[in-house]
N, C-alpha and C positions, 0 to 999 in steps of 0.2 A: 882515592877520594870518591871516585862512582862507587863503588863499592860500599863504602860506607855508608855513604846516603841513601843505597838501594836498603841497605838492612836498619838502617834507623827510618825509612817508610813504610818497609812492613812489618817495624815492633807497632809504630803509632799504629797501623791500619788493624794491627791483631787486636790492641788495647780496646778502640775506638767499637771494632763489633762484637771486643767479647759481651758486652753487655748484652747486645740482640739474643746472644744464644740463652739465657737466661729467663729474658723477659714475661714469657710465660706464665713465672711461678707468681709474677705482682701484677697481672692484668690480664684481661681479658678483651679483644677486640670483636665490637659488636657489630651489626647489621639485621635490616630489618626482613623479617622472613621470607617477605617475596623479592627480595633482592636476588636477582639471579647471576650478579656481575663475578668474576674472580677477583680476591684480592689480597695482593701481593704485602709484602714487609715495604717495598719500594713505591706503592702507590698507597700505602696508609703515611707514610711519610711526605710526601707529596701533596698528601691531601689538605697533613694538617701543619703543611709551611706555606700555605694558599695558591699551590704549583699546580694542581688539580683539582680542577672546578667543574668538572663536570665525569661521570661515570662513564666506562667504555662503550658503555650499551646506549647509553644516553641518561639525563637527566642529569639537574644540578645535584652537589656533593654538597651534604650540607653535617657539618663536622658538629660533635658535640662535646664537650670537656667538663674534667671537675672540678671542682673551685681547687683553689691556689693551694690552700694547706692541706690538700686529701694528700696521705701517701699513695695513694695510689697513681694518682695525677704527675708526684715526684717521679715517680718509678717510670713511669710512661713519657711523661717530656725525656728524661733523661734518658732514654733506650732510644726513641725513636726519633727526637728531634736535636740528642746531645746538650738539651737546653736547662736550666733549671727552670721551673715554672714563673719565675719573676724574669728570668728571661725570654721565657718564651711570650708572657705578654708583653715586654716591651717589642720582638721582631712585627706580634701583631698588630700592637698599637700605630708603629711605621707602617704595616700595610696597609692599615685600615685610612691610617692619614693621607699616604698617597696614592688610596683609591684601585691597589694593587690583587686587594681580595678582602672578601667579609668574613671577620673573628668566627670562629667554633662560638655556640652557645654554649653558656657557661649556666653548668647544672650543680646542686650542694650535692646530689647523693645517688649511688647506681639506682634506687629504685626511680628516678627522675631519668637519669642517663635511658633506663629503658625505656620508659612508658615514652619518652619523645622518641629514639628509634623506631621503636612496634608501630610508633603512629605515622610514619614518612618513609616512606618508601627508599629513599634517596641519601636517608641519615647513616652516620657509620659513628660510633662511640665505641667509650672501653667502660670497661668496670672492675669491682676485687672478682678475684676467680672465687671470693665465698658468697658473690650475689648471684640471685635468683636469677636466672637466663630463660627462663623456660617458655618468654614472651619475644625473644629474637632470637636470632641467629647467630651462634659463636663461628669467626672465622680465623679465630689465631688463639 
């Protein structure tokens, strides 16, 4: 019976991060150039389930997203936060109601997604790996 249950947690647990190995090819995580902080796959997740509010270095995290129907948004809630993006704004809308953490700003298009990174030191967003980066920081 242990047994069993130990190899049906590591099918889900393979299932669950073959996505992560992938994700690369539908997005690109951002940061603003003088950002000097390291950042991990487990603190981009963190970030944007409002579990990390603040950078290791210091300053607040201030998260940025694409609107609902971008695929690329798909791609990205669902790799990194398991969510669909209608789910994932209902866990925000819960946090935000109980005062738990402030939603990601919500941008239509990567050339948006940058120009609010480039300008805030503190910002971390994604975009399609076919937008122009050459105004931030690629770290994933």
């Amino acid at each position: 019976m242990r047994s069993k249950l130990l190899t049906c947690l590591l099918a889900v647990t393979s299932i669950l991060y073959l996505p992560l190995a992938r994700a690369g090819d539908d997005y690109l995580i951002i940061v603003n150039k003088d950002n000097a902080n390291t950042v991990t796959s487990d603190f981009v997740a963190k970030a944007y389930r409002g579990e990390a509010k603040t950078w290791p270095a210091g300053g607040s995290v201030t998260t940025v997203t694409l609107y609902d129907e971008s695929a690329t948004r798909a791609a990205f809630d669902k790799a990194v936060l398991g969510k669909s993006p209608g789910q994932s704004r209902a866990m925000w809308a819960q946090l935000t109601f109980t005062g738990k953490a402030v939603p990601p700003k919500m941008v239509e298009s990567d050339e948006e997604a940058i120009k609010v990174v480039s300008e805030n030191k503190n910002a971390i967003g994604y975009v399609s790996p076919k937008a122009n980066v050459g105004a931030v920081k690629v770290v994933k």
